[in-house]
C-alpha positions in Angstrom: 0.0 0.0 0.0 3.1 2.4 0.0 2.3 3.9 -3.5 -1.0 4.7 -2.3 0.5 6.0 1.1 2.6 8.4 -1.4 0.0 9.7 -3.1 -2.6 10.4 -0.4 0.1 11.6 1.7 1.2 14.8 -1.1 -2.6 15.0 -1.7 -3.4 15.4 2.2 -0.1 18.3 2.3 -1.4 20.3 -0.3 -4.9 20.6 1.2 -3.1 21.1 4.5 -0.7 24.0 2.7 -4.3 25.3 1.2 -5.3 25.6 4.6 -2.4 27.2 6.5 -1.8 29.8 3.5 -4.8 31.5 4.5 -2.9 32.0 7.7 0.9 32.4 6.9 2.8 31.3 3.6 5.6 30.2 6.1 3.3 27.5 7.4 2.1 26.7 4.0 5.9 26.6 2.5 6.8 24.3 5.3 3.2 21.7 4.9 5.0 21.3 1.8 7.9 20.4 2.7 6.9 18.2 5.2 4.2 16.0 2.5 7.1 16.0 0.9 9.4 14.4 3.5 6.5 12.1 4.8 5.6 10.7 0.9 9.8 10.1 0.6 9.8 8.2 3.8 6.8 5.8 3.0 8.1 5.2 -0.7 11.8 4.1 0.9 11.0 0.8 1.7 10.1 0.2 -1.8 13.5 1.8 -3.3 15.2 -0.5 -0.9 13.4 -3.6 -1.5 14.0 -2.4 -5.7 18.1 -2.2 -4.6 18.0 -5.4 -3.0 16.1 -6.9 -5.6 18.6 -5.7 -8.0 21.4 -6.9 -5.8 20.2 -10.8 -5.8 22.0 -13.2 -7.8 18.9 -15.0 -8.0 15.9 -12.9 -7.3 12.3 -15.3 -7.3 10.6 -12.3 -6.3 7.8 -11.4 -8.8 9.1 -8.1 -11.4 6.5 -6.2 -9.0 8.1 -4.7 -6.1 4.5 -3.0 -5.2 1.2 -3.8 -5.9 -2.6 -3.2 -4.5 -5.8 -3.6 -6.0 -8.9 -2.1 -4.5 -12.6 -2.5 -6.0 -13.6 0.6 -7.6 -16.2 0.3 -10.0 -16.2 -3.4 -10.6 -19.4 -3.6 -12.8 -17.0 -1.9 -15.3 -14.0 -3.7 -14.5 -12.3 -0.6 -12.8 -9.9 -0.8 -9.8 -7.6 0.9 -8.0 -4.7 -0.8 -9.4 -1.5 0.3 -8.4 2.0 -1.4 -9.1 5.4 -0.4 -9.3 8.3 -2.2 -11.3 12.0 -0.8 -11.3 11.2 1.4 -14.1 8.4 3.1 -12.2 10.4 3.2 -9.0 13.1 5.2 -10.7 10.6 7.7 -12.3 8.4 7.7 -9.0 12.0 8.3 -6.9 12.7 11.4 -9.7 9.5 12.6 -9.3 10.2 13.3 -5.3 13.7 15.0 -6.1 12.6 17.2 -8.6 9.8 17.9 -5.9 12.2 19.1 -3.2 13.6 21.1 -6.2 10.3 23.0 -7.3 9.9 23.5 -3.7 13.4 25.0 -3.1 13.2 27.2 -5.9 9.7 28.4 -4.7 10.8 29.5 -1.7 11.5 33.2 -2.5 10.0 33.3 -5.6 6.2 32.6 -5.4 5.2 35.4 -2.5 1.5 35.5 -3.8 -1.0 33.3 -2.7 1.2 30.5 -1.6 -1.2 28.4 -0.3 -2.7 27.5 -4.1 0.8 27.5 -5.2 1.8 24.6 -3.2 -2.1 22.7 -3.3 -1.0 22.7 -7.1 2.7 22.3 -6.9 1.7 19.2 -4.3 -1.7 18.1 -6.7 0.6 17.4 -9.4 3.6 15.7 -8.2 0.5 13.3 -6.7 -0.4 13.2 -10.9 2.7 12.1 -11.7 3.3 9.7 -8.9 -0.2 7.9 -9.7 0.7 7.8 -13.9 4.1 6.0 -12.6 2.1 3.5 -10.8 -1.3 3.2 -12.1 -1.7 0.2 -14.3 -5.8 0.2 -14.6 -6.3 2.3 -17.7 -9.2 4.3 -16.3 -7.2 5.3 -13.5 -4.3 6.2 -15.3 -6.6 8.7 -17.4 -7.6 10.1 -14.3 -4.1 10.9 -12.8 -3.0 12.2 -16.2 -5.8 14.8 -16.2 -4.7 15.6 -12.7 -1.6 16.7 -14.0 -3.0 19.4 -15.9 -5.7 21.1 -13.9 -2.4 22.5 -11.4 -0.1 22.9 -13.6 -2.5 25.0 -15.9 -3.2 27.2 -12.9 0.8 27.3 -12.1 0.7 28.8 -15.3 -1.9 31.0 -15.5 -1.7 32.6 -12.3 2.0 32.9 -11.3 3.5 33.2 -14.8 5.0 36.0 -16.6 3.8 38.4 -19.1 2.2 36.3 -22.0 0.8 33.3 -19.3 -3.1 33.6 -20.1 -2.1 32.7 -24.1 0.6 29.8 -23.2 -1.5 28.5 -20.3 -4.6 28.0 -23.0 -1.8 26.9 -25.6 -0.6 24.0 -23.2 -4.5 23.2 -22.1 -5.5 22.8 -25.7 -2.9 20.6 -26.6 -3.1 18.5 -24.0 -6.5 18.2 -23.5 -7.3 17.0 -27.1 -4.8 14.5 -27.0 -6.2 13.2 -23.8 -9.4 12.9 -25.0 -8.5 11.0 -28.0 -6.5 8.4 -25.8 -9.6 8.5 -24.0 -11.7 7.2 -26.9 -8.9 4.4 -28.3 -8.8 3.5 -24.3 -12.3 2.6 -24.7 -12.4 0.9 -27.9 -9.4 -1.2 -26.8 -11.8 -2.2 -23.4 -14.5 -2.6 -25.9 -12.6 -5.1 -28.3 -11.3 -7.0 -25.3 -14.5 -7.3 -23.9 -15.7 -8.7 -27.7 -13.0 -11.6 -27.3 -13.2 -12.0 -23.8 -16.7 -11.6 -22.5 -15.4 -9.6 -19.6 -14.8 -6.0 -19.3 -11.5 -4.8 -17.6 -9.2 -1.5 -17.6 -6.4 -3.7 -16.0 -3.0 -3.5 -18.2 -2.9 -7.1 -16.9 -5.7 -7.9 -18.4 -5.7 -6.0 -21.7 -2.3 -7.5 -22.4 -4.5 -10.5 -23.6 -6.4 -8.1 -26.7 -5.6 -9.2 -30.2 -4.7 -5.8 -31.3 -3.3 -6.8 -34.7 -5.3 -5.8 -37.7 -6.4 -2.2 -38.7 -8.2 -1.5 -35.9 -5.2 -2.0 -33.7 -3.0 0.3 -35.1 -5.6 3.2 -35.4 -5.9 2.5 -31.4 -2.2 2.8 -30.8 -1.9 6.1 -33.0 -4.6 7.7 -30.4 -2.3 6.7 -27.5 1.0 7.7 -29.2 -0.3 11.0 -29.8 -1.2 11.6 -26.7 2.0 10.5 -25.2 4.1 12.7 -28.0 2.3 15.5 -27.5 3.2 15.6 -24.0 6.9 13.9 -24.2 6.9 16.2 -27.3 7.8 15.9 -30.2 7.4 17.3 -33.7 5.0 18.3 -35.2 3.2 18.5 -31.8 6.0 20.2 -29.9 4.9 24.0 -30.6 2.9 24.3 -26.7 6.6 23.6 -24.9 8.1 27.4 -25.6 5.6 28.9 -24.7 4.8 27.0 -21.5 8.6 27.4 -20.2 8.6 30.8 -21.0 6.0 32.2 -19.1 5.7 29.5 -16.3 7.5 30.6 -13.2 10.5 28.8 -12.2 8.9 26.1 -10.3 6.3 25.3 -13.0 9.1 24.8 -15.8 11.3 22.6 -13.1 7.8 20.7 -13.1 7.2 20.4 -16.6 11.0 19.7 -18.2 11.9 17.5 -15.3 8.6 15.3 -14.7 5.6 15.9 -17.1 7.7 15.1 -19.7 8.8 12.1 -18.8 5.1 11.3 -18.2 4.8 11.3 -22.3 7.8 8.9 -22.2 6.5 6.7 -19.6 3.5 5.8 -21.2 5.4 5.6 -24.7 7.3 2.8 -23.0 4.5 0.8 -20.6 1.4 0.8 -23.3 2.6 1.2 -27.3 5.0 -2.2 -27.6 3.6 -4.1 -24.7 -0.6 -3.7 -25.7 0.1 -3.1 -29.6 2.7 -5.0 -30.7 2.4 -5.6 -34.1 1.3 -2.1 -34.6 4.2 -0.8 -33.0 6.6 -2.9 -35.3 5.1 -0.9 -38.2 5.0 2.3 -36.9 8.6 2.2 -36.2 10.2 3.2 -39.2 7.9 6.3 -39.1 8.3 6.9 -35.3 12.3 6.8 -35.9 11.8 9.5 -38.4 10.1 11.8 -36.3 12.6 11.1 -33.5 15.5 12.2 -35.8 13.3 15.2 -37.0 13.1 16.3 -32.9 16.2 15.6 -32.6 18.0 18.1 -35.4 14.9 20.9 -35.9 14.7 21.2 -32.1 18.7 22.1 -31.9 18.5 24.4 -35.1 15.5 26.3 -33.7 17.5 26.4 -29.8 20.3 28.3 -31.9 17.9 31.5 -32.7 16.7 32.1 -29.5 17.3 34.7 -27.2 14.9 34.6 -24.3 17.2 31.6 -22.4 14.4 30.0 -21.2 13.1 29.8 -24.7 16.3 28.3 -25.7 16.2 25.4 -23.3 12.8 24.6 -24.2 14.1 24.0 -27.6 16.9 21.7 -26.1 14.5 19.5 -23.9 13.0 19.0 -27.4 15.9 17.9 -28.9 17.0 15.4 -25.8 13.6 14.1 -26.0 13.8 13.2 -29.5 16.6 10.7 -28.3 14.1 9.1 -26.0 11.7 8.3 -29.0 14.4 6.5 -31.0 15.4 4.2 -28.0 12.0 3.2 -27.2 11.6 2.6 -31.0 14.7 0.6 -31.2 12.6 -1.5 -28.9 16.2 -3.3 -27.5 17.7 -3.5 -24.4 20.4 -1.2 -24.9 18.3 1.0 -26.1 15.7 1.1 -23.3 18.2 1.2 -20.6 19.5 3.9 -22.2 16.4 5.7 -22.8 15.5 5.4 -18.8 19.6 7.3 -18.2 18.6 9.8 -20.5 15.1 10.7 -18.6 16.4 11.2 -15.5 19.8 12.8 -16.5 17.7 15.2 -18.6 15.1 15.4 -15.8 18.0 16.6 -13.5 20.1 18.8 -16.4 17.2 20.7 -17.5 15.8 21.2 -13.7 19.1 22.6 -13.2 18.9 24.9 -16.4 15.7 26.4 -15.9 16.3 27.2 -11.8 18.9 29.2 -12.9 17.6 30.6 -15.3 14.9 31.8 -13.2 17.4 32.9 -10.7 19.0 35.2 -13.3 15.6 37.0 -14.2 15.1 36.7 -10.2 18.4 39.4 -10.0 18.3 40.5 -13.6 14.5 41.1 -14.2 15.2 39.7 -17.9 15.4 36.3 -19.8 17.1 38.4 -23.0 20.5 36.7 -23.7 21.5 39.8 -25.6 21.0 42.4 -22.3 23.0 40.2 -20.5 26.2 39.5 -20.7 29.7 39.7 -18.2 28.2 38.0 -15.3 31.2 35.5 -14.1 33.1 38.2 -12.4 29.8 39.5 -10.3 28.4 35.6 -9.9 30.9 33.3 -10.5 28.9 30.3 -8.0 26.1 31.2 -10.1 28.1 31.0 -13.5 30.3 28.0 -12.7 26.8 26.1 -11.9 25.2 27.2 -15.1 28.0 26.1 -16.8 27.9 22.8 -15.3 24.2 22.0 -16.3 25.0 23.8 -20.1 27.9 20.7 -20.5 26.1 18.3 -18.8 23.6 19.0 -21.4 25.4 18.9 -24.6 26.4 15.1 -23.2 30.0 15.8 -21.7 31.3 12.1 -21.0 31.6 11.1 -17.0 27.8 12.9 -16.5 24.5 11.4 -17.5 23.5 13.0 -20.1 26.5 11.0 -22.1 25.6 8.0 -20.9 22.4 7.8 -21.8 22.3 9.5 -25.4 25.3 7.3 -26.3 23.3 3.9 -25.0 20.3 4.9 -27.1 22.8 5.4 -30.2 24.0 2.3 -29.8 21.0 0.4 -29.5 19.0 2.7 -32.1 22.6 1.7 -34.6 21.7 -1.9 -33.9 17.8 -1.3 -35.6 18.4 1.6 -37.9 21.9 2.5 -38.3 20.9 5.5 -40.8 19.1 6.9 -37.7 21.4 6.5 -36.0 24.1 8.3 -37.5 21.4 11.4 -38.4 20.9 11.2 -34.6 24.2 11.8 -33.9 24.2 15.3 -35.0 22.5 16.6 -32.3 25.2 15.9 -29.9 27.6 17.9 -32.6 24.7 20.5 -32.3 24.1 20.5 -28.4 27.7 22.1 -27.8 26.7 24.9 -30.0 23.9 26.2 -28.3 25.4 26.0 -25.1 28.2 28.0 -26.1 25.4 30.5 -26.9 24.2 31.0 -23.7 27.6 31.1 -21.9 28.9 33.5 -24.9 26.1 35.6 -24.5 25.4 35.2 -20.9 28.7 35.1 -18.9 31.4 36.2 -20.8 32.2 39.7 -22.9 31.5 42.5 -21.8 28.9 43.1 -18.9 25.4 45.3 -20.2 23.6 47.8 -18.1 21.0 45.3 -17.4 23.5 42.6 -16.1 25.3 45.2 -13.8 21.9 45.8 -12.0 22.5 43.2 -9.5 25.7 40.8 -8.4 23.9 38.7 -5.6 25.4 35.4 -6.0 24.1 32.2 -4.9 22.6 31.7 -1.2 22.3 28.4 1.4 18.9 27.0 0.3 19.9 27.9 -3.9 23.4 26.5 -3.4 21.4 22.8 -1.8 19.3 23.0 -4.5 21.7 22.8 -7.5 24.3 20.5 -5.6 21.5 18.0 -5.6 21.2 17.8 -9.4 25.3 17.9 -9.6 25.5 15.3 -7.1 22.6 12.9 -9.1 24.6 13.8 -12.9 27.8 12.8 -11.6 26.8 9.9 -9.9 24.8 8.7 -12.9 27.4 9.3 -15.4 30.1 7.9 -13.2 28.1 4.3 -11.7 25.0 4.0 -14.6 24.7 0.6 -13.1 23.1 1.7 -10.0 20.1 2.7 -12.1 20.3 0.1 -15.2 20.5 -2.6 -12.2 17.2 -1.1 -10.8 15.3 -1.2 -14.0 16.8 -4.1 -15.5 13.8 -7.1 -14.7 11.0 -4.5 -15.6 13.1 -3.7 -19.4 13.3 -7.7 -20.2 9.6 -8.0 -18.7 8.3 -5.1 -21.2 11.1 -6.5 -24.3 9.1 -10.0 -24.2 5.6 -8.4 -24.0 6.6 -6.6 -27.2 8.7 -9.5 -28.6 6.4 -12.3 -28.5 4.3 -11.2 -30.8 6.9 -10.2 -33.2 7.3 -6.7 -32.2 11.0 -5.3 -31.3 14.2 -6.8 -32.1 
């Protein structure tokens, strides 16, 4: 019941925070923390029992490390179905981090109506956490709507000037794709029910469909929409921009760090494992795409000059990298694709809280009215540079790691790919020589001389988090490809034993 526990514990903290930021948004900073603190503890035991598992020589244990099943609407086959393998234990553990980031980089930031802020800040990490570990299709609709209701409001209330436009933007998108995994969620329930005679939103139970046919792959195009929109990738990647740039600092943390991944996740867990013979043929087409996200992303990053804007741009372009090893649908591949979403879950967090911490001091995002900033904040500039490298894949941090894991296993499906792919680490150097060109060396602007407060204690904890999690994840990938390893064969022969992956 742990993964429950987490969830009802975050939900309890933000109605708590609600609460108490009526009175003081000290109290309602520190609720926050302390949901936080109290969902970490009860998910521990299961990211010890996931290292031990992943320690045995000969583990019997079942590639569930966390499961509970509650009657919900039965007469429809719907439970409350929760299960956690070592894929969703990583996600769910990256989840919390990033949550103590958000928080962190709240803390002087959002002075308006804290309360709300940290109801939705807590509401959706409690999204996230339930589409990590919800594996009844019903309730894994409703947590991914629950991502969006806060994180729209995060948006649209604390955002900057153009919010109300890139708050609808980000709505729109992902609302339509929702609903249309909505409706090839149902059909898929329907057709099993046709073979079956019994009606059931369990994964378990859906992995039994006969999807093949025409009918299958029109299914899995509604949920690979839905999950591309939000990973995203072209041509549905134009919502992302705007969202970064006018979300505060917490809210892009959110969305580059964890929402994302969200889009991968379910890329991963539904598309090979309930459609694999779609799948298989969509590939060639999916790769594409990939490669497309991949090299337009970096080319548009290179003509930004709002530097939030421009790290938007690159999330697209790591993300791309993500739908080619999922595609590649091989172990290499896979593991690598699960490096490269936390690496770029901690690089990009990292990116964005300093960014906002520059417009914090400088009141701008404009590359070009900054400018000779290491001399008045070099802690601050040393850390940027940090995340910028870790970004452009710098071997010994994770970023490397896990682009050059998917290359290799996307060279061992589609070689051409592959090497097309490539380019985007020859481009990622370039655009972060951009921002620390433009940013923190030359010669210092009249807007970048307006203030030289450099880091303080709670920014400083923040950041040496993410370097901490980059170095050790570029340094000892084991300790997560060891974590994640059952769950990857478990989902390779789903996908495999009907022909589907490689």
């Amino acid at each position: 019941m742990q993964l429950i526990g987490v969830i009802i514990s975050l939900l309890a903290a933000g109605f708590l925070a609600l609460a108490l930021g009526q009175v003081s948004a000290k109290a309602a900073r520190y609720s926050a923390l302390a949901g936080l603190v109290v969902a970490t503890v009860i998910f521990f035991p299961v990211l010890m029992l996931a290292i031990t598992d992943a320690n045995s020589v000969a583990s019997t244990n079942s590639v569930w490390l966390a499961q509970a099943s509650i009657d919900w609407i039965p007469r429809f086959g719907i439970h409350w179905l929760f299960a956690a393998d070592g894929i969703a234990v990583v996600l769910i553990a990256l989840t919390l981090v990033l949550g103590y980031i958000s928080l962190l980089s709240a803390w002087n930031e959002i002075t308006e109506r804290c309360g709300l802020f940290y109801f939705c800040l807590l509401f959706t990490l409690a999204g996230v956490v339930g589409v990590f570990s919800a594996l009844d299709l019903f309730l894994f609709f409703v947590f991914w709507e629950v991502m969006l209701i806060p994180m729209f409001l995060i948006i649209v209330i604390w955002g900057h000037e153009n919010r109300y436009y890139a708050a609808l933007k980000f709505f729109i998108y992902t609302q339509a794709s929702s609903l249309l995994m909505l409706l090839a969620m149902l059909v898929l329930v329907h057709m099993h029910w046709q073979q079956t005679g019994m009606i059931s939103f369990s994964w378990f139970d859906l992995l039994e469909t006969d999807t093949s046919g025409s009918l299958g792959f029109w299914l899995m195009l509604g949920f690979f929409v839905a999950f591309v929109v939000k990973l995203p990738g072209v041509p549905v990647h134009n919502w992302l921009p705007d969202a970064h740039t006018q979300a505060p600092t917490p809210g892009s943390i959110l969305l580059a760090g964890i929402l994302l991944k969200t889009g991968a996740y379910g890329l991963l867990r539904f598309i090979f494992p309930l459609f694999p013979e779609a799948a298989a043929s969509f590939t060639p087409i999916a790769m594409i795409l990939g490669v497309i996200s991949v090299l337009y992303a970096a080319k548009l990053a290179f003509a930004q000059n709002d530097i939030k804007r421009l790290i938007a741009y690159a999330s697209i372009s790591h993300m791309g990298f993500v739908t080619l090893g999922i595609f590649a649908w091989n172990m290499v591949s896979l593991q690598g694709t699960l490096v490269q979403m936390v690496a770029h879950g901690l690089s990009s967090a990292g990116l964005f809280a300093i960014a906002g911490l520059l417009q914090q001091r400088l009141h701008t995002r404009a590359l070009d009215q900054m400018g000779g900033l290491w001399p008045q904040i070099p802690r601050l500039s040393a850390l940027m540079m940090f995340f910028a490298i870790a970004a452009l894949g710098l071997p010994g941090l994770g970023n490397f790691v896990g682009e050059f894991m998917v290359l290799l296993g996307t060279f061992q499906a589609n070689p051409l790919a592959a090497i097309l792919a490539a380019l985007g680490m020859v481009l990622a150097p370039v655009y972060a020589l951009i921002i620390l060109q433009k940013g923190f060396f030359g010669e210092a602007t009249a807007d970048s001389k307006t203030s030289s407060d450099d880091l303080v204690s709670h920014e400083i904890l923040m950041l040496a988090i993410l370097v901490v999690g980059l170095i050790v994840l570029g340094f000892w990938p084991g300790l997560m490809t060891g974590l994640s390893e059952r769950g990857m064969l478990d989902l390779m022969q789903l996908g495999i034993a009907t022909g589907a992956g490689g």
